[in-house]
Z-matrix of the N, CA and C atoms (Angstrom, degrees):
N
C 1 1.461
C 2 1.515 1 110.85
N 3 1.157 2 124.33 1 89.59
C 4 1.437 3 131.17 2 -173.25
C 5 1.593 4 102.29 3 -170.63
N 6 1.646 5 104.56 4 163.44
C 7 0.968 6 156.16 5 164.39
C 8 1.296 7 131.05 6 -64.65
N 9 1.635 8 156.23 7 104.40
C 10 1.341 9 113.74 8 151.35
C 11 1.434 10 96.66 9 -112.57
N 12 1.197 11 93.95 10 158.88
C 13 1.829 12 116.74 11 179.73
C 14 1.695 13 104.72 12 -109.15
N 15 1.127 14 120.57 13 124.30
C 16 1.925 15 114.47 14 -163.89
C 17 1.845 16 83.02 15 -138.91
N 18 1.609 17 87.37 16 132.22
C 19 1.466 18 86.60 17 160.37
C 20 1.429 19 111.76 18 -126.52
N 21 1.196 20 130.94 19 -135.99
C 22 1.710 21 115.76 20 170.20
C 23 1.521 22 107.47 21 -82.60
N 24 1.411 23 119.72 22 -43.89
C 25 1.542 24 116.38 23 168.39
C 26 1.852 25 132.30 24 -80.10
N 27 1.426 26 110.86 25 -1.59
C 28 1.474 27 101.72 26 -171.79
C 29 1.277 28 101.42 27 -169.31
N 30 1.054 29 125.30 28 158.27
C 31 1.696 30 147.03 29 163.53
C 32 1.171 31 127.51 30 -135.30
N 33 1.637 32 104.23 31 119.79
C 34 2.061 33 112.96 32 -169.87
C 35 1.659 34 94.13 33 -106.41
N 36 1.294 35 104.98 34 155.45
C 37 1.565 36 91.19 35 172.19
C 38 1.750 37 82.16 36 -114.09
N 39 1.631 38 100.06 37 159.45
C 40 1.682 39 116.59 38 166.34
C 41 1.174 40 90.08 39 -130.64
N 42 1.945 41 93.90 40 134.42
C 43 1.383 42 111.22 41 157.50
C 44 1.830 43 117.91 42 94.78
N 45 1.390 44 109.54 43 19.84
C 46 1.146 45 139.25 44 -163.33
C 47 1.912 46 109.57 45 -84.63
N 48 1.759 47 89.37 46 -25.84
C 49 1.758 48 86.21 47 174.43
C 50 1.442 49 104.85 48 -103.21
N 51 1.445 50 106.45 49 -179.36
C 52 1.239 51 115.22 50 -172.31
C 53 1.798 52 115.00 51 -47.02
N 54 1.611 53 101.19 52 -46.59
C 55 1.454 54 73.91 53 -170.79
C 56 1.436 55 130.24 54 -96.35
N 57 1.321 56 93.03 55 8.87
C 58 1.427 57 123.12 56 154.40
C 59 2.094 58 99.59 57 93.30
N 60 1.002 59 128.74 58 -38.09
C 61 1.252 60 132.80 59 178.29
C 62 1.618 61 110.95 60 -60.15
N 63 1.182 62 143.97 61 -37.50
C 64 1.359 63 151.91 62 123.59
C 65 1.656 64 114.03 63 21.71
N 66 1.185 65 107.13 64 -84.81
C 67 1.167 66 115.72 65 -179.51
C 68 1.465 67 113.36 66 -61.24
N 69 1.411 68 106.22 67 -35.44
C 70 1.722 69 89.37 68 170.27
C 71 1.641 70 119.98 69 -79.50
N 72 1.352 71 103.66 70 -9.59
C 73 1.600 72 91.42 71 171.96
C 74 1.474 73 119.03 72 -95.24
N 75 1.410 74 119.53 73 26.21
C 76 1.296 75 132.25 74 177.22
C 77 1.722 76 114.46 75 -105.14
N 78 2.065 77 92.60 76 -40.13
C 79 1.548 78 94.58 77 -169.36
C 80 1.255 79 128.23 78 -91.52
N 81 1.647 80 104.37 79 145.71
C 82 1.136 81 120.71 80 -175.27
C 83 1.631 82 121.80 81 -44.14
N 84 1.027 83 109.33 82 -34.34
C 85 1.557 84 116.63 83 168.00
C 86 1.874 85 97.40 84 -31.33
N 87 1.547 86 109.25 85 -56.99
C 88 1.599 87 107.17 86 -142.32
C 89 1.754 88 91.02 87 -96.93
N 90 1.210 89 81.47 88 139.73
C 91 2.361 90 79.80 89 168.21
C 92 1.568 91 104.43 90 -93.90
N 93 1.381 92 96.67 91 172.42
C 94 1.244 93 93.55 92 170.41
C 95 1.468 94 154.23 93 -5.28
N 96 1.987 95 95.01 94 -82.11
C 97 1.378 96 112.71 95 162.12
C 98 1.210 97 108.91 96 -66.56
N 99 1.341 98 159.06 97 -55.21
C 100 1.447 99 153.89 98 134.36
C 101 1.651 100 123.53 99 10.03
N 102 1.166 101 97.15 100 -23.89
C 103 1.872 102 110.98 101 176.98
C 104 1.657 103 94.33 102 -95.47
N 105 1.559 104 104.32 103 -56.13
C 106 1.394 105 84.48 104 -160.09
C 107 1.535 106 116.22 105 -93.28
N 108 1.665 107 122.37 106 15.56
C 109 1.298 108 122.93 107 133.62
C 110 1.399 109 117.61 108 -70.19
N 111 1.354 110 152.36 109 -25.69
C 112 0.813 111 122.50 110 138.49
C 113 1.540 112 160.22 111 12.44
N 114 1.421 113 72.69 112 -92.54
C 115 1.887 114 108.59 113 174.89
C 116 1.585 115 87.27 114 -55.84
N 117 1.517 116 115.03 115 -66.24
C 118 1.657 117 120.28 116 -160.66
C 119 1.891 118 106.02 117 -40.58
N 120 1.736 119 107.62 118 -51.41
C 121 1.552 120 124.30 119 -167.02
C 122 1.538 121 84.11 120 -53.77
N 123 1.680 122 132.14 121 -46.33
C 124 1.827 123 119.60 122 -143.72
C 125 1.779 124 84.52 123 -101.84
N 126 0.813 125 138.35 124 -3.19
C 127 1.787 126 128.88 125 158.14
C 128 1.662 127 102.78 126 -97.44
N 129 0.853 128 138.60 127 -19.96
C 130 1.938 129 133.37 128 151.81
C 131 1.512 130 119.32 129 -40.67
N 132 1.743 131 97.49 130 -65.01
C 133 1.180 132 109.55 131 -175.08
C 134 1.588 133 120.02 132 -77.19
N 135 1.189 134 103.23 133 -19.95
C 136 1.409 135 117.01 134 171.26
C 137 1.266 136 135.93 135 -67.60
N 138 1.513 137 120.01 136 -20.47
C 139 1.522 138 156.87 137 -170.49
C 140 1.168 139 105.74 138 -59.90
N 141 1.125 140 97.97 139 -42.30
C 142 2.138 141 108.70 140 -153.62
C 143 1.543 142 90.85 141 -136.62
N 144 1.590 143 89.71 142 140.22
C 145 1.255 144 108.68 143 145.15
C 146 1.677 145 128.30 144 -8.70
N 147 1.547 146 127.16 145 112.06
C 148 1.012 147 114.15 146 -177.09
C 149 1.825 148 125.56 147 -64.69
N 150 1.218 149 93.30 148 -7.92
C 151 1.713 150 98.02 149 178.11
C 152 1.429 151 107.64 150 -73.20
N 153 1.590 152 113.14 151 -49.77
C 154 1.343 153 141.16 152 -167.33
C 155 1.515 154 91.07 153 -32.54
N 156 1.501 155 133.85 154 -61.24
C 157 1.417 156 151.26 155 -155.23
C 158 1.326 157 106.67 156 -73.50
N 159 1.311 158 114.14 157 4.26
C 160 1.396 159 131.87 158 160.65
C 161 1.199 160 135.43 159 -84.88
N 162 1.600 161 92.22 160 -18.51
C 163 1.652 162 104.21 161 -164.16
C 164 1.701 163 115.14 162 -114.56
N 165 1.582 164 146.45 163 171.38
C 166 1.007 165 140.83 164 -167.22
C 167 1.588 166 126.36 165 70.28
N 168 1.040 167 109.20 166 -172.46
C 169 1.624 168 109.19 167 -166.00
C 170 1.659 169 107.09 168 -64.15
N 171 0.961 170 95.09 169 167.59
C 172 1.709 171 104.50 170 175.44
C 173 0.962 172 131.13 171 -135.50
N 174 1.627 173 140.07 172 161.71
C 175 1.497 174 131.48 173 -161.18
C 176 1.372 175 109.94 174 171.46
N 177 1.218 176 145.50 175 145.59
C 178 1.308 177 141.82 176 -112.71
C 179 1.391 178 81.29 177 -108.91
N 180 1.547 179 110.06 178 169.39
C 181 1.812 180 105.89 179 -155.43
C 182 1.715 181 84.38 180 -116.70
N 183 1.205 182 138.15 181 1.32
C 184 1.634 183 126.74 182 149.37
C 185 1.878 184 106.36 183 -54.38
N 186 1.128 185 106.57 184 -47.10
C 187 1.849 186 111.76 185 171.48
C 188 1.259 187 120.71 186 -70.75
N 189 1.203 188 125.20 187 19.86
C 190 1.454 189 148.28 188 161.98
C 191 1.069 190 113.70 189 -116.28
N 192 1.169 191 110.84 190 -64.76
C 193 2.102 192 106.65 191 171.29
C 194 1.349 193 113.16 192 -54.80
N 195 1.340 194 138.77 193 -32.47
C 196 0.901 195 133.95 194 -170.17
C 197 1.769 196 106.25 195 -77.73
N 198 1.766 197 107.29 196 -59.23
C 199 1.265 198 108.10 197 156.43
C 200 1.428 199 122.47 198 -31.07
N 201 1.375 200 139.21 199 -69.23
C 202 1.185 201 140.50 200 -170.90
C 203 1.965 202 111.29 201 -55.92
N 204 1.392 203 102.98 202 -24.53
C 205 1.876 204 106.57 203 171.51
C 206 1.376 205 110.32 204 121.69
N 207 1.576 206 117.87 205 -13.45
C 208 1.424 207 125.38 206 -143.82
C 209 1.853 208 91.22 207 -75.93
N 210 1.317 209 101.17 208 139.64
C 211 1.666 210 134.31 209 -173.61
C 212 1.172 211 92.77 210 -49.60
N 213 1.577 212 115.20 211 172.67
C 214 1.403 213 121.19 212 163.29
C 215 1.586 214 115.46 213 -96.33
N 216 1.045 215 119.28 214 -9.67
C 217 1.633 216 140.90 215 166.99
C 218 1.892 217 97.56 216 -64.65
N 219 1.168 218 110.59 217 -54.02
C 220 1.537 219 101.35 218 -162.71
C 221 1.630 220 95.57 219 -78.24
N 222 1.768 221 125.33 220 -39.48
C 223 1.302 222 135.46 221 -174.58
C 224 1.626 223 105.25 222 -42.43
N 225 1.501 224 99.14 223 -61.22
C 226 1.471 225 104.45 224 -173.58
C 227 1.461 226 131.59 225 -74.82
N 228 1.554 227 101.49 226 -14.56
C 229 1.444 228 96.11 227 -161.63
C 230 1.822 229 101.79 228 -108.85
N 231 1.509 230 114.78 229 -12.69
C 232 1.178 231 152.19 230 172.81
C 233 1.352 232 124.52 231 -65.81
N 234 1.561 233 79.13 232 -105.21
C 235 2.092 234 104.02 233 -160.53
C 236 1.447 235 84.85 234 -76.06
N 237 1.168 236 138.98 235 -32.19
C 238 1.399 237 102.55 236 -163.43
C 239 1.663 238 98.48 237 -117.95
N 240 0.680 239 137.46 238 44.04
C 241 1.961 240 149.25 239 164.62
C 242 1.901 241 100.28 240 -115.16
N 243 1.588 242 102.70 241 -34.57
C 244 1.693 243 83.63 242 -171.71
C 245 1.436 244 82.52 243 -111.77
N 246 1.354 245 149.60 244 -53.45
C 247 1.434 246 115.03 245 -161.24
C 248 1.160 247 114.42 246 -38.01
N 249 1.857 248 91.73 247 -60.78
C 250 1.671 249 116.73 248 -173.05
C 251 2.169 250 102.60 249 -30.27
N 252 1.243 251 99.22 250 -33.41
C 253 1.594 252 85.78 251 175.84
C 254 1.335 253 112.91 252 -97.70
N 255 1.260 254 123.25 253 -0.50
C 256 1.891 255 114.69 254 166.96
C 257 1.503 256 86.85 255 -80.65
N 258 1.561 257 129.16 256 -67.40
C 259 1.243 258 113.53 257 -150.51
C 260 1.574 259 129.32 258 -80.84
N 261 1.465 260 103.39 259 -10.02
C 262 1.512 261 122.66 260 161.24
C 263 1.531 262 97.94 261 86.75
N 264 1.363 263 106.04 262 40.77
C 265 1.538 264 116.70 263 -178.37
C 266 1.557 265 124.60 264 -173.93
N 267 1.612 266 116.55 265 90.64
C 268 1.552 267 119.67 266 -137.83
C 269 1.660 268 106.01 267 -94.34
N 270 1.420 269 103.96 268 5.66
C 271 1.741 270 109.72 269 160.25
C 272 1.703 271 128.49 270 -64.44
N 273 1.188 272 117.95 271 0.94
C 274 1.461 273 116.60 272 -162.04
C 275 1.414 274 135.04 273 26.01
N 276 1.575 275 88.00 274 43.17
C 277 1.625 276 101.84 275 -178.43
C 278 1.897 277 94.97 276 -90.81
N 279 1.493 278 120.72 277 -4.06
C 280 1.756 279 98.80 278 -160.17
C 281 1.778 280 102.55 279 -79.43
N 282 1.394 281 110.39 280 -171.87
C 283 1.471 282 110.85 281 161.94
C 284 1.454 283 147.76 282 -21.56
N 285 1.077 284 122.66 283 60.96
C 286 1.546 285 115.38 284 -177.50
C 287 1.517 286 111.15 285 -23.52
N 288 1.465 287 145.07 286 -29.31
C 289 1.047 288 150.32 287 -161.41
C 290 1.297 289 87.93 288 -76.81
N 291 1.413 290 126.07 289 -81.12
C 292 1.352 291 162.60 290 -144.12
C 293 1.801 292 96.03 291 -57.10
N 294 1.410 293 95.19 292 -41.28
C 295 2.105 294 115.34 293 179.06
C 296 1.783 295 95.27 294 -68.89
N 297 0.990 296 131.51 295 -55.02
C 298 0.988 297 145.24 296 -140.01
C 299 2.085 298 90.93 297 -96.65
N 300 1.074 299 130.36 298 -29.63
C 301 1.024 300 126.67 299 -164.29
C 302 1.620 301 102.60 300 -89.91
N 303 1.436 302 105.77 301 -49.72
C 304 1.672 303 122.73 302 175.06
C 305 1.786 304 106.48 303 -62.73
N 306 1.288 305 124.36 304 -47.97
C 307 1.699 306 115.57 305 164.16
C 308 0.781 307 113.19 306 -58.51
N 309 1.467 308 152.29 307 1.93
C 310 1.097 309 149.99 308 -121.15
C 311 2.162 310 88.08 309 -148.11
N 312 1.221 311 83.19 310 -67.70
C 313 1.870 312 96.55 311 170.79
C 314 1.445 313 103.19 312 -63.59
N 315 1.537 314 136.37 313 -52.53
C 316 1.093 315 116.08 314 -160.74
C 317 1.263 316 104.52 315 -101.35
N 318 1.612 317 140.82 316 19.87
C 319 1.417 318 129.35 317 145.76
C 320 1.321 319 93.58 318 -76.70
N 321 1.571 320 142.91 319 -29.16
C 322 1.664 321 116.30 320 -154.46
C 323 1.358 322 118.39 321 -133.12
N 324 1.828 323 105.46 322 9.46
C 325 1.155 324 100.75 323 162.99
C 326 1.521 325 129.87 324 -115.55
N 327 0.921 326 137.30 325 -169.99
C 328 1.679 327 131.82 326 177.70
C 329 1.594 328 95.99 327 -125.18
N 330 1.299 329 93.74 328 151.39
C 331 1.387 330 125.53 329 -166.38
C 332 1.973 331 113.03 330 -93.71
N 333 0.859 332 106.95 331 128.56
C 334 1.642 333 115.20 332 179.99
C 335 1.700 334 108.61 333 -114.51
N 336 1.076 335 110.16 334 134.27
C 337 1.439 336 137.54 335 153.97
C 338 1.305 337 127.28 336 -117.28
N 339 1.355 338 120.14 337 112.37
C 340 1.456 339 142.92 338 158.69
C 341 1.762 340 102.30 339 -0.74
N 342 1.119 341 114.01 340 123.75
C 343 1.465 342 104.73 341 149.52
C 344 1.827 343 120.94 342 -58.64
N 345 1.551 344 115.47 343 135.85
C 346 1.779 345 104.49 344 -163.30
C 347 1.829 346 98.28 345 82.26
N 348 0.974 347 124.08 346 20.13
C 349 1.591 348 108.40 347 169.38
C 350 1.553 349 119.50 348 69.27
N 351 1.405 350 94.91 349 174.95
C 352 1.305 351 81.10 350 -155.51
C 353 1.960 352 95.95 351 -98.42
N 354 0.860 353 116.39 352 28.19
C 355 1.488 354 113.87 353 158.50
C 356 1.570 355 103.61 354 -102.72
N 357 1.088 356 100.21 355 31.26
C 358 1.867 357 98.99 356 162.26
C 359 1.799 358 106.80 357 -104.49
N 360 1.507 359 124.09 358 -11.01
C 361 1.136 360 140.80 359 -164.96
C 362 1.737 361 95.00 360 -67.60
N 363 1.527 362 122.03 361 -59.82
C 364 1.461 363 116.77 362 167.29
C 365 1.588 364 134.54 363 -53.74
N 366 1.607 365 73.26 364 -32.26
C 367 2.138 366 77.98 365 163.06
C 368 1.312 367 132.14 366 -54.89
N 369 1.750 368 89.91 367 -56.20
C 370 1.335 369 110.98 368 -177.94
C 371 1.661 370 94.41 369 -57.81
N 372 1.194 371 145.55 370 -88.31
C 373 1.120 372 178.19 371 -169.60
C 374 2.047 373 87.57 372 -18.52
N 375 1.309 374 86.91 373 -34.06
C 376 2.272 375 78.37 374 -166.62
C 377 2.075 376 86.48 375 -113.88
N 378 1.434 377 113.76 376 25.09
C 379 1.304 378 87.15 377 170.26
C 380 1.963 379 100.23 378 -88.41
N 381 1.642 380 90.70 379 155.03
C 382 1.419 381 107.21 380 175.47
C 383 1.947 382 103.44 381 89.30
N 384 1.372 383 114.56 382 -27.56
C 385 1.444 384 110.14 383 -178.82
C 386 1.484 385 116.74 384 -90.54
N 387 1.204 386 116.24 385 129.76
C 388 1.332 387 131.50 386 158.71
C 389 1.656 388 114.70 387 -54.06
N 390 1.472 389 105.13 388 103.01
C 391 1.715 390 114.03 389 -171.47
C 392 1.604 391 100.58 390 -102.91
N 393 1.310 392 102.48 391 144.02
C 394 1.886 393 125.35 392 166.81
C 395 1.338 394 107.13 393 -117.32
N 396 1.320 395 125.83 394 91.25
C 397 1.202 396 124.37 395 156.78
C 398 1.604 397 130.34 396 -69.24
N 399 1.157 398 139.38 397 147.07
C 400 1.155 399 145.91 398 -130.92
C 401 1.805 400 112.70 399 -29.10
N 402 2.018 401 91.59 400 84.04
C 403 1.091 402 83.79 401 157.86
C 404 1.215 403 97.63 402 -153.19
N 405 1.939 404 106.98 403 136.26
C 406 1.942 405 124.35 404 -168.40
C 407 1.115 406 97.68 405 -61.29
N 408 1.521 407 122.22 406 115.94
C 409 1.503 408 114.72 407 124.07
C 410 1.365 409 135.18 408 -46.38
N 411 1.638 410 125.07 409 112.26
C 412 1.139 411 132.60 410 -158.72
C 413 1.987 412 94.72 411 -98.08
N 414 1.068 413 128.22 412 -52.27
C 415 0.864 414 116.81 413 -173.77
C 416 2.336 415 117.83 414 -141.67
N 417 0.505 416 121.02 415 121.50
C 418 1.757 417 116.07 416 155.98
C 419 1.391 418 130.48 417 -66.92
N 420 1.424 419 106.19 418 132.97
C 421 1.745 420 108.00 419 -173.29
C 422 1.233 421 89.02 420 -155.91
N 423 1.812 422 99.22 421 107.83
C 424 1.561 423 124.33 422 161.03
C 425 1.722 424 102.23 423 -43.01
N 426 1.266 425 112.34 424 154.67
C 427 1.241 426 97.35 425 150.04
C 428 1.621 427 88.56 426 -168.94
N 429 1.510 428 132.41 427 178.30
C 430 1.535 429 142.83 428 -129.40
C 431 1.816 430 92.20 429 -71.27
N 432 1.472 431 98.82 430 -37.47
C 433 2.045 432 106.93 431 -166.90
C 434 1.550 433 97.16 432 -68.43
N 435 1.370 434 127.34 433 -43.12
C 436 1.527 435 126.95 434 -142.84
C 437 1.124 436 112.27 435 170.46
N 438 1.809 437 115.57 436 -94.35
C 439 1.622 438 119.81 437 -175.21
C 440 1.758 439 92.79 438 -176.90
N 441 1.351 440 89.94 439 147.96
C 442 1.480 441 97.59 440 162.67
C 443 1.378 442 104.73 441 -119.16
N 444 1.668 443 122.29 442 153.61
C 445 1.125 444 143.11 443 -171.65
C 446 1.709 445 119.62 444 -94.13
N 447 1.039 446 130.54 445 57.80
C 448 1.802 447 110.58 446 -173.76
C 449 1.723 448 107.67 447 -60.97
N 450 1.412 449 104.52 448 123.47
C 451 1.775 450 117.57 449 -164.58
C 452 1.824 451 76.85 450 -127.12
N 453 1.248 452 92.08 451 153.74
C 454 2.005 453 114.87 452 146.20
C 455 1.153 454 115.56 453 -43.07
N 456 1.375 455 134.92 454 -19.66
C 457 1.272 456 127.54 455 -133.40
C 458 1.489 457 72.42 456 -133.09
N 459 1.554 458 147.08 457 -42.07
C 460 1.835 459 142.91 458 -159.98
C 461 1.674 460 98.21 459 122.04
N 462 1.125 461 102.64 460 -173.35
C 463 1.274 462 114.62 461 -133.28
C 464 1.391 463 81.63 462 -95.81
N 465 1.489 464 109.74 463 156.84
C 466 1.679 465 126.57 464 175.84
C 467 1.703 466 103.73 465 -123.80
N 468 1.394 467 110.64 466 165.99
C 469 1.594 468 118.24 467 171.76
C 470 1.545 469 97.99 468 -154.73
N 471 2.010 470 92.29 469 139.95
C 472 1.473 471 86.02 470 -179.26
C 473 1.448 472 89.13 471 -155.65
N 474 1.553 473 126.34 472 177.47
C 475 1.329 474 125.34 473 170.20
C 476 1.149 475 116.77 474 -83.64
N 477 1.243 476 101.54 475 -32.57
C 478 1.692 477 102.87 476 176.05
C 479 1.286 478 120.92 477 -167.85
N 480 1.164 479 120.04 478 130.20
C 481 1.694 480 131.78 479 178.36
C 482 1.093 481 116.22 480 -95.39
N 483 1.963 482 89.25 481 146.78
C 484 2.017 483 95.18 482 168.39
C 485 1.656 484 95.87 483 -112.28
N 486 0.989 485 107.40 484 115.18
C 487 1.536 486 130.63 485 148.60
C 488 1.931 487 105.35 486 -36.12
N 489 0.624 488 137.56 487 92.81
C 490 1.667 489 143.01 488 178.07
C 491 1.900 490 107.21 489 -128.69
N 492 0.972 491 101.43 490 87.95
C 493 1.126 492 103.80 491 -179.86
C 494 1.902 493 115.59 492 -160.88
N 495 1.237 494 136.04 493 -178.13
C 496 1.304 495 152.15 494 173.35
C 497 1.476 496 104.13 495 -70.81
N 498 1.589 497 113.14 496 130.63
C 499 1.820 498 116.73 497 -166.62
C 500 1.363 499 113.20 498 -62.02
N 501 1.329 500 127.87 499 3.81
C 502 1.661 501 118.51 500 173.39
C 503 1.065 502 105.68 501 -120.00
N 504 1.121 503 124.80 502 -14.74
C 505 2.069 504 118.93 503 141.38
C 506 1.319 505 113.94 504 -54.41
N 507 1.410 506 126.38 505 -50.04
C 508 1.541 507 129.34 506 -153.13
C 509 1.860 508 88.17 507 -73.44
N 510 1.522 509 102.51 508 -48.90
C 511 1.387 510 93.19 509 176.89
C 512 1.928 511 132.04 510 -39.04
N 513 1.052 512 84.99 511 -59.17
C 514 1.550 513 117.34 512 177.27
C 515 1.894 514 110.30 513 -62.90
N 516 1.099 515 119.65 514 -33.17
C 517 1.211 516 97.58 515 166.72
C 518 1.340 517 122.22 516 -110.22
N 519 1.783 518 132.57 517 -13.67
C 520 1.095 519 130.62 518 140.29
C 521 1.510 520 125.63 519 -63.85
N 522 1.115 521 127.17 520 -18.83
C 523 1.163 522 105.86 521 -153.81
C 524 1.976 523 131.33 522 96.34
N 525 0.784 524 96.03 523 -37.75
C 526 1.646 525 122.04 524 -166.69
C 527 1.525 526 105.76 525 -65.15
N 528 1.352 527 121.47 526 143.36
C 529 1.491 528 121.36 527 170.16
C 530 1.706 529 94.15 528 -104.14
N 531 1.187 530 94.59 529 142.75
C 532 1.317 531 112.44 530 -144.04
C 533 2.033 532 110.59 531 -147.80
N 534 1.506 533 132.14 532 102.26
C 535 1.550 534 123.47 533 -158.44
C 536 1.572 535 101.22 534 -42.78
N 537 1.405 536 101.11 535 160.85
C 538 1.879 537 102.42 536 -172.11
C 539 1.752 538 100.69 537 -80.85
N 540 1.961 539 102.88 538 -18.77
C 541 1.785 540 92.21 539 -168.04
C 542 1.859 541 95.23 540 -148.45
């Protein structure tokens, strides 16, 4: 359960001991006051109920860091390099709730890996499913059982599909209007 922070000259890891907050009050990334907001953010989230941090108004979690005091040294080199990789978006525009719920899990929980590593997680994940590797679905057709599939490859049948794809695909093979992002 850790962190590393790498710049062109060095790499600290945060969060390397058990209770994982440790390492950030060591690293250089964070100054001073930056440690002991910290500590303050993992006794916040800690207070309440972890669902609770789910609930009430919402507002992008850069307007929380900023609220809470945290530097632009810890902002940049930090909160928004690893959220930005939970939330798949390194602006800290997503959920303050959502920020607040995941610090919340990863100050107090421990981390598991698959026996065989953790590229056993997709294995596990496609055992029992019938996989098509690269082959286009051209079109979907409900029909009374489920759906049939028209692929490059001939026709598929299934009970039910997940559509997982980019919003002008999802459009295009449901049908569906669907946000562009």
């Amino acid at each position: 359960p850790a962190a590393v922070i790498r710049d062109r000259r060095e790499a600290e890891v945060v969060g390397r001991d058990p209770g994982g907050i440790g390492g950030a009050l060591r690293a250089r990334t964070f100054t001073w006051p930056d440690r002991v907001r910290v500590l303050t953010l993992a006794g916040n989230v800690k207070s309440a109920p972890a669902e609770h941090l789910l609930l009430g108004d919402d507002e992008p979690t850069g307007t929380v860091l900023r609220r809470y005091g945290f530097s632009a040294r810890a902002t940049e080199r930090f909160f928004a390099p690893f959220f930005g990789g939970i939330f798949l978006k390194g602006d800290l525009s997503t959920s303050a709730l959502l920020f607040r719920y995941y610090f919340r899990m990863l100050t107090d929980g421990s981390i598991a890996v698959p026996r065989g590593g953790i590229g056993r997680i997709p294995d596990e994940l496609a055992e029992g499913l019938e996989l098509h590797l690269s082959t286009r679905v051209e079109r979907l057709e409900p029909t009374a059982d489920g759906v049939t599939l028209r692929t490059n490859a001939g026709p598929l049948t299934a009970d039910r599909v997940v559509v997982a794809t980019d919003p002008p695909e999802i459009a295009r093979l449901t049908g569906l209007s669907v946000p562009t992002e």
